[in-house]
C-alpha positions in Angstrom: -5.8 11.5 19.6 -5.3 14.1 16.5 -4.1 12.5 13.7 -3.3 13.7 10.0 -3.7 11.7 7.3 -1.7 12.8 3.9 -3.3 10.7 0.8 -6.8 10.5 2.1 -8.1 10.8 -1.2 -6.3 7.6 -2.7 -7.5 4.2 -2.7 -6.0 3.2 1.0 -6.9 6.8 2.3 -10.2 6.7 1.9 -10.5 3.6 3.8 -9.1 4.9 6.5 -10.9 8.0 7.2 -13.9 5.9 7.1 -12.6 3.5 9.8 -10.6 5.9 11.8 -13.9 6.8 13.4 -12.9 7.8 17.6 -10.3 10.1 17.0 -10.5 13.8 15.8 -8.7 13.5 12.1 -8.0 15.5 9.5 -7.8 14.2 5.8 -5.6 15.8 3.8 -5.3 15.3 -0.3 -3.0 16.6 -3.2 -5.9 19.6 -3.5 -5.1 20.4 0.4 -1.2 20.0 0.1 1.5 19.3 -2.2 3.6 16.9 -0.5 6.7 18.0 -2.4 6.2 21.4 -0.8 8.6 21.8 2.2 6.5 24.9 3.2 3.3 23.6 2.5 3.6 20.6 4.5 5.0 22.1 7.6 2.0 24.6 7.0 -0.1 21.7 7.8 1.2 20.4 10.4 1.9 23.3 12.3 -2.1 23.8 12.2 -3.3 20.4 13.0 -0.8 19.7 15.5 -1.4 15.5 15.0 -0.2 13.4 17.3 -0.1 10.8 14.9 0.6 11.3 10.9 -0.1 8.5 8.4 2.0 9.5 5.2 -0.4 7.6 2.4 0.4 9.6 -0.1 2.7 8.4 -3.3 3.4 8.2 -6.9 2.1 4.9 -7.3 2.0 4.1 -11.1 4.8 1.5 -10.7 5.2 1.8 -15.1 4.7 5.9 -14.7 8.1 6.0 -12.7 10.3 4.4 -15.2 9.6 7.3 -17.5 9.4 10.3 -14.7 11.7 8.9 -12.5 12.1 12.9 -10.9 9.0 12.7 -10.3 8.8 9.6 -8.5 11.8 10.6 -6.2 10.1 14.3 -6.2 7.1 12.5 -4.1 7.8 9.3 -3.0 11.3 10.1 -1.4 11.3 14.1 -0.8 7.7 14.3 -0.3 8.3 12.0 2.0 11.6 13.3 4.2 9.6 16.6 4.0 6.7 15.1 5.7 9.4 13.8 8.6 10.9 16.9 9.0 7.7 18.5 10.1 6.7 15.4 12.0 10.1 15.8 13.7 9.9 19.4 14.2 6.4 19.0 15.8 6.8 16.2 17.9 4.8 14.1 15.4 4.6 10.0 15.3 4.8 9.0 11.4 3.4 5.8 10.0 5.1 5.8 6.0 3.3 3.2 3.7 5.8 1.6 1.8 5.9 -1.2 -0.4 7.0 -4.9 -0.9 8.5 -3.6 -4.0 11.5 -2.9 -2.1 12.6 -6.2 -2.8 14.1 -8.1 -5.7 11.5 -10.7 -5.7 14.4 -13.6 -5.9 13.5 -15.4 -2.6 11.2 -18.1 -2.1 10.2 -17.6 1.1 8.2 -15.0 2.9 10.0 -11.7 3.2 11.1 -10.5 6.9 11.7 -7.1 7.9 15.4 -7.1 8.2 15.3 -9.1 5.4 18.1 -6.9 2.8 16.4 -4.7 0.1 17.4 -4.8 -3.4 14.4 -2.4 -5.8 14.3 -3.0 -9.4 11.9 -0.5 -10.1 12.2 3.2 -9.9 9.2 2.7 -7.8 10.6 0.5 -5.4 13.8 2.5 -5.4 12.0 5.8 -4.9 10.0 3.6 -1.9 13.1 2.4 -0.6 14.8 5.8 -0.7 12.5 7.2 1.1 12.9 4.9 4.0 16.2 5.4 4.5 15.7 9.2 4.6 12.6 9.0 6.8 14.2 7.0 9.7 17.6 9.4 9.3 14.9 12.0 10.5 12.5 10.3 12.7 14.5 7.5 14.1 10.6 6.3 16.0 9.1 6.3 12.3 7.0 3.3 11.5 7.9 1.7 8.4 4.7 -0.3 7.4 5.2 -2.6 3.7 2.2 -3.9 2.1 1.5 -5.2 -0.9 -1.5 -6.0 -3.7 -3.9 -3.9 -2.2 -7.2 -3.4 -3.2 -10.3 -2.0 -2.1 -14.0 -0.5 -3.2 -12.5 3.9 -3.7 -11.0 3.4 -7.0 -8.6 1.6 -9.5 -7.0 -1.7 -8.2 -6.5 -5.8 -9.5 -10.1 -7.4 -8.5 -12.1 -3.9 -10.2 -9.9 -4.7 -13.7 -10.9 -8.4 -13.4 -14.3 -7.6 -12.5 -15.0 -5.2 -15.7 -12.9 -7.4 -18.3 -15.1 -10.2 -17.6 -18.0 -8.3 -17.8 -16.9 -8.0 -21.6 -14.7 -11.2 -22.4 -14.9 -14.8 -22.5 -11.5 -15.8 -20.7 -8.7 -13.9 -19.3 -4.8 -14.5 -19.5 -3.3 -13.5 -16.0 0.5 -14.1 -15.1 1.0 -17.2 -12.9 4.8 -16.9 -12.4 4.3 -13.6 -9.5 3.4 -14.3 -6.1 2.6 -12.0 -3.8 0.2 -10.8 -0.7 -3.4 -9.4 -2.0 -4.3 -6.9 1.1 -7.7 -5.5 1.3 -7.9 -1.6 2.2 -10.7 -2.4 5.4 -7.9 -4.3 6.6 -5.0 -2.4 6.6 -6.8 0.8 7.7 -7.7 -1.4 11.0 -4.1 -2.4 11.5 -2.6 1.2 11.0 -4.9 2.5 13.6 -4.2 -0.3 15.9 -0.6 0.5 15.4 -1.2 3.9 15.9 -2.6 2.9 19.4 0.3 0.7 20.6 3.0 3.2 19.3 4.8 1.8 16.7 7.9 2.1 15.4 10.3 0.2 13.4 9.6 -1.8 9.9 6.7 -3.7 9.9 4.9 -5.8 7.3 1.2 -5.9 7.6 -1.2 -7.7 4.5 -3.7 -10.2 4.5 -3.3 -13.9 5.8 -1.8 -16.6 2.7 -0.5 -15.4 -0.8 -1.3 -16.2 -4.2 -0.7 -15.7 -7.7 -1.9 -13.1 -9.5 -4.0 -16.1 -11.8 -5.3 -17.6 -8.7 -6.4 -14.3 -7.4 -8.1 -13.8 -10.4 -9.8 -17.5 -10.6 -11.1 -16.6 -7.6 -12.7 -13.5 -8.6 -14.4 -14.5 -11.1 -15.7 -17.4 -8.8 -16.4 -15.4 -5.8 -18.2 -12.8 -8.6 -20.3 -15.5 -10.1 -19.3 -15.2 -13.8 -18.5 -17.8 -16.4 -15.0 -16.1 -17.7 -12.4 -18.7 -18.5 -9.4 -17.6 -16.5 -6.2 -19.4 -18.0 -2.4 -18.9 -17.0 0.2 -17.2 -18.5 3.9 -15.8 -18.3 5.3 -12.2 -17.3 7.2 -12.5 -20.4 3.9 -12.7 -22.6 3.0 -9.2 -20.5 6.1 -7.1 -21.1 5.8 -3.9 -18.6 7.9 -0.6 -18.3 9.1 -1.8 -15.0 10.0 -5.1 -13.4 7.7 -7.1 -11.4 9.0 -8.8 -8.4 8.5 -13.1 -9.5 7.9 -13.2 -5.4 7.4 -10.5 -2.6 5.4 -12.2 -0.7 5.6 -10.2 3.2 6.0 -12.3 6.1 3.7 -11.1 9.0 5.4 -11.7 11.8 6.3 -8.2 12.9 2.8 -7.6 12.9 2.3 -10.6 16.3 4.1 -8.4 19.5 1.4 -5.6 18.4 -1.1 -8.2 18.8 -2.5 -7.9 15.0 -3.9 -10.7 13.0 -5.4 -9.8 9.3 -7.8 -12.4 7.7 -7.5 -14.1 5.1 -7.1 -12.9 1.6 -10.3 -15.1 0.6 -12.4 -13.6 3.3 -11.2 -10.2 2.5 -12.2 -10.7 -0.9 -15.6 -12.2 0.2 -15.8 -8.4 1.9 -14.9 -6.5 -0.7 -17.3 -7.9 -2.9 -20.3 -7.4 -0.8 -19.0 -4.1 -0.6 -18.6 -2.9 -4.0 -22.5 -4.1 -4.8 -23.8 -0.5 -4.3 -21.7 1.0 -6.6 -22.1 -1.9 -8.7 
């Protein structure tokens, strides 16, 4: 199978041209192509002829966007529909990462896929635009939503714990957002597998149970070893550019008729902390 990865240099990219390890891939990052570049893209895709493309790549500094919201739209939506019309064009499959912040966080119970989306962020609006455009194009696209994820290839929640403990004695995280932390191992494995069975449609794919961002950080520290207090606070104590959904937790269900279970957040962060001792 040829498949085309666009992101591979971001934090989920990278994990997945390390897994993606029986297929003939190609890694593409924003020095290969500029994803907002109708004629670049189909450049690319017209040479690598994938079977498969995995469109990774985004504008994904959720408080950046509220101040370049062209931007955001520039990449996250038309980067994105541009991507789809060469997929379409080429007989491509498309797997677009997306994002739970497609939702307003109001719920209090997990999130399905048909579940209605409301964005409150440019981010999540950008996201959710470029849903909507993707499937007008490629009606077989695979939607895939994640959320919180985190892995050992660059800036994410558990590396920002990790070093302001190294220099601190407590922490004040927000208790009042509850989400899905998903390890980058993890979802790399589930896109290929998707990949494999041919998916298509929305589907929302993190790690097993959901959290707090305080408890996820209680149990850093824990898992890490270090004697940082960790104590609770409010979102409105930690006033961002852009809204934070109170609860987007994903519910994994759509992931069961592909026959894909993720662990558990716990064990991924066992994982990721074994892994990130090298570079340590």
């Amino acid at each position: 199978m040829r498949v085309t990865i666009f992101g591979a240099t971001g934090l989920l990219g990278k994990a997945l041209v390390r897994e993606w390890r029986e297929d003939e891939v190609t890694a593409l990052g924003s020095h290969h192509v500029d994803i907002r570049s109708e004629e670049q893209v189909l450049r690319m895709v017209t040479q690598h002829r994938p079977e498969w493309i995995i469109l990774a790549a985004a504008y994904t500094d959720v408080d950046g966007c509220e101040t370049h919201r062209d931007l955001a739209f520039d990449v996250n939506c038309q980067g994105a529909a541009n991507v789809a019309q060469a997929a379409a064009r080429h007989g491509s499959r498309l797997i677009f990462l997306s994002t739970d912040y497609v939702f307003d966080g109001n719920q209090r119970t997990p999130y399905e896929i048909d579940d209605a989306i409301s964005p409150q962020s440019v981010y999540g609006k950008s996201k959710a635009a470029a849903e909507q455009e993707i499937h007008k194009i490629l009606a077989q696209a695979c939607t895939l939503r994640t959320s919180w994820v985190f892995g050992v290839d660059g800036k994410c929640f558990p590396d920002t714990i990790l070093k302001l403990a190294g220099s601190r004695d407590h922490l004040e995280v927000v208790n009042d957002q509850r989400g899905c932390p998903t390890y980058t191992v993890d979802l790399a494995r589930a896109i290929i597998q998707l990949c494999r069975k041919e998916a298509s449609g929305i589907v929302h794919a993190t790690n097993e149970g959901d959290c707090t961002w305080f408890d996820f950080a209680c149990a850093i520290v824990k898992a890490a070893g270090l004697k940082t207090r960790v104590l609770p606070t409010s979102s409105e104590r930690f006033i961002r550019p852009a809204p934070r959904p109170q609860y987007s937790v994903l519910s994994r269900a759509s992931l069961a008729p592909y026959g894909i279970a993720m662990p558990s957040w716990q064990n991924a962060l066992a994982r990721y902390l074994e892994e990130r001792k090298p570079a340590a």
